[in-house]
C-alpha positions as CSV (number, residue, x, y, z in Angstrom):
1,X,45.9,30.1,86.6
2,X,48.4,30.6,88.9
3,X,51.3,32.1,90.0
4,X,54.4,29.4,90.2
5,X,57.6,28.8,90.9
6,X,59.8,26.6,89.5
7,X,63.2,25.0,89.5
8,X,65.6,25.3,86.2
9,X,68.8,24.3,86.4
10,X,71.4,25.0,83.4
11,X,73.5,22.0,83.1
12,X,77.2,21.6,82.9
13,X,77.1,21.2,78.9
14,X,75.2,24.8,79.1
15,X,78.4,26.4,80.9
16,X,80.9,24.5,78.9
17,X,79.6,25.7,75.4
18,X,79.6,29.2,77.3
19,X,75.1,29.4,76.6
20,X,74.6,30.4,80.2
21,X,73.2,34.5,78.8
22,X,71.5,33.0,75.7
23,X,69.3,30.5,78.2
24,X,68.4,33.1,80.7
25,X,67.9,35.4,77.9
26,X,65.0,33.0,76.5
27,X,63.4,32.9,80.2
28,X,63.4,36.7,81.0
29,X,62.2,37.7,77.7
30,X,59.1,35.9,77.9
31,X,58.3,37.7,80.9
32,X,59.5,35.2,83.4
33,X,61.2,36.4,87.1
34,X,64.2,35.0,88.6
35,X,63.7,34.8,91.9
36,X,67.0,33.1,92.9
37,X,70.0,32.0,90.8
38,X,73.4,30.7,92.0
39,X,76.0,28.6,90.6
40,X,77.0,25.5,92.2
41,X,78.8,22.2,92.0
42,X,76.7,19.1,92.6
43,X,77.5,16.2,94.2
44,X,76.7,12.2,93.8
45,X,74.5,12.0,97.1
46,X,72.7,15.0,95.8
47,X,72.1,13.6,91.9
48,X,71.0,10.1,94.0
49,X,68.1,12.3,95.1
50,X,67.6,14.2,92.8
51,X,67.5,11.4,90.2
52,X,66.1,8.9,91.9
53,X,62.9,7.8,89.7
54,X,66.1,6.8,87.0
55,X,67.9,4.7,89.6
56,X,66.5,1.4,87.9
57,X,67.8,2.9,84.8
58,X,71.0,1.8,83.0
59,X,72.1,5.6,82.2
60,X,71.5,6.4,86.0
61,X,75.1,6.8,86.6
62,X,76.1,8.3,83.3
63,X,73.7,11.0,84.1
64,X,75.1,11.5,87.1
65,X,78.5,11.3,85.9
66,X,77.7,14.6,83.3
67,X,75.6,16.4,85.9
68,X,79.2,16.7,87.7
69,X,81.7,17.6,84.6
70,X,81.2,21.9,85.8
71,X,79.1,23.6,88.0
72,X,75.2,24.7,87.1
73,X,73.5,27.3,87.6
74,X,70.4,26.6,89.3
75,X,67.8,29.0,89.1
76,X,64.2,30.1,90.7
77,X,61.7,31.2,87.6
78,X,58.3,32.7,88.7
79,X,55.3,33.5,86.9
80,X,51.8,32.8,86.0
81,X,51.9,28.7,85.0
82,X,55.4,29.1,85.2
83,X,55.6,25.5,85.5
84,X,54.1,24.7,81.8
85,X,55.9,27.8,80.5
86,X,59.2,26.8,81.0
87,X,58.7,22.9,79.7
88,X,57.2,24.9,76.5
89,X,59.8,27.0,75.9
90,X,62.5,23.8,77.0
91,X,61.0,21.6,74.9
92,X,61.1,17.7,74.6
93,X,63.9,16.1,76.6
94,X,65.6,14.8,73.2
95,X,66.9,17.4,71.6
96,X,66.9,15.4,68.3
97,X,62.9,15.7,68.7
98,X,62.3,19.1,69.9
99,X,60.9,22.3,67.9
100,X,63.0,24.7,66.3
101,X,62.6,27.8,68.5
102,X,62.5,25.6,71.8
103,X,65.8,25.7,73.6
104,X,66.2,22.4,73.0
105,X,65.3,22.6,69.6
106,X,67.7,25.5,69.1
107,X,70.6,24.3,71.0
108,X,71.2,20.8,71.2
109,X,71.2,17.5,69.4
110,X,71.2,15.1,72.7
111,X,68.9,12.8,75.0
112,X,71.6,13.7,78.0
113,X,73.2,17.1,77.1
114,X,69.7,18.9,76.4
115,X,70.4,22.3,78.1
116,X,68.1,22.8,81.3
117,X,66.6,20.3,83.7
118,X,63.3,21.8,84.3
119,X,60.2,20.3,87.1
120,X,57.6,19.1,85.9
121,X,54.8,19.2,88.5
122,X,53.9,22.0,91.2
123,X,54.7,19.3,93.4
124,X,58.0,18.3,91.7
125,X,59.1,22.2,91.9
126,X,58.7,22.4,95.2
127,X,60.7,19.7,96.2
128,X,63.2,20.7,94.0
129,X,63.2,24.7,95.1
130,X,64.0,23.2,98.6
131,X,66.7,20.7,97.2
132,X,68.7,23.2,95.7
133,X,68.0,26.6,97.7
134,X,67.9,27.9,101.2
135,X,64.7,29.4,101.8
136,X,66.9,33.0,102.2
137,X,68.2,32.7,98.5
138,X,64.7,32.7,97.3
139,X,63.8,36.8,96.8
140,X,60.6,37.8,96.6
141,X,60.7,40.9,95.1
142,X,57.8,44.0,92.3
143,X,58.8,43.0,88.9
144,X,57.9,46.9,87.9
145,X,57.0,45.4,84.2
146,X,54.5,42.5,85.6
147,X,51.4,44.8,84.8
148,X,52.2,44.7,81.5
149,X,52.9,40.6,81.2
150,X,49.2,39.7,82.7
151,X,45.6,40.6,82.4
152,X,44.6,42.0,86.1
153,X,42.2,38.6,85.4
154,X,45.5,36.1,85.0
155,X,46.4,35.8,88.3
């Protein structure tokens, strides 16, 4: 076990159906620090990147289309496995097929408008932190509750 960090970003459809407290809400309450958060607007050469492993894809520009309707909030979640955590508590990517009680699950019905984009690999996260921060907008900061979220053996 390890301590992560990871990259979530609330997507346009997550601002427009005003959800942005609810989804941060779900992170922070199962113990979960954010480490950096900012809104932003993103841009096509950005999505390219970002996106790329769907490029071959027909919906490739239909996802980036929506990724550019409102800003999103990106954020910076850290935490022991914080990695597997957050794809728990996202759920699958169609939201048709995810558990009740998953943020999917909860609060969507869509393939494309599911929420949260969240990495899904240590290595993945890493390039994605550095995508969408500056290493300055990444705080590192005593969560005063984090003795009480892990065993002194859980990290």
């Amino acid at each position: 076990m390890a301590i992560e960090k990871t990259l979530v970003l609330l997507k346009p459809c997550t601002l427009q159906r005003a959800l942005v407290g609810e989804i941060v809400n779900v992170f922070e309450r199962k113990g979960l620090k954010i480490c950096g958060m900012k809104m932003m607007m993103l841009t096509d050469e950005l999505l390219s990147e970002h996106y790329a492993h769907l490029s071959e894809k027909p919906f490739f520009q239909r996802v980036k289309d929506a990724m550019m309707t409102a800003p999103v909030i990106a954020m910076c979640l850290e935490g022991v496995d914080a990695i597997a955590a957050v794809r728990a508590l996202a759920g699958p990517t169609n939201g048709r097929n995810a558990a009740p009680g998953t943020i999917r699950g909860s609060y969507c019905m869509s393939f494309q408008e599911n929420i949260v984009h969240a990495s899904d690999s240590p290595e993945t996260a890493e390039v994605e932190l550095n995508r969408f921060f500056r290493p300055e907008e990444i705080i590192e900061w005593k969560q005063t509750t984090f003795d009480w979220l892990y065993a002194n053996d859980e990290f």
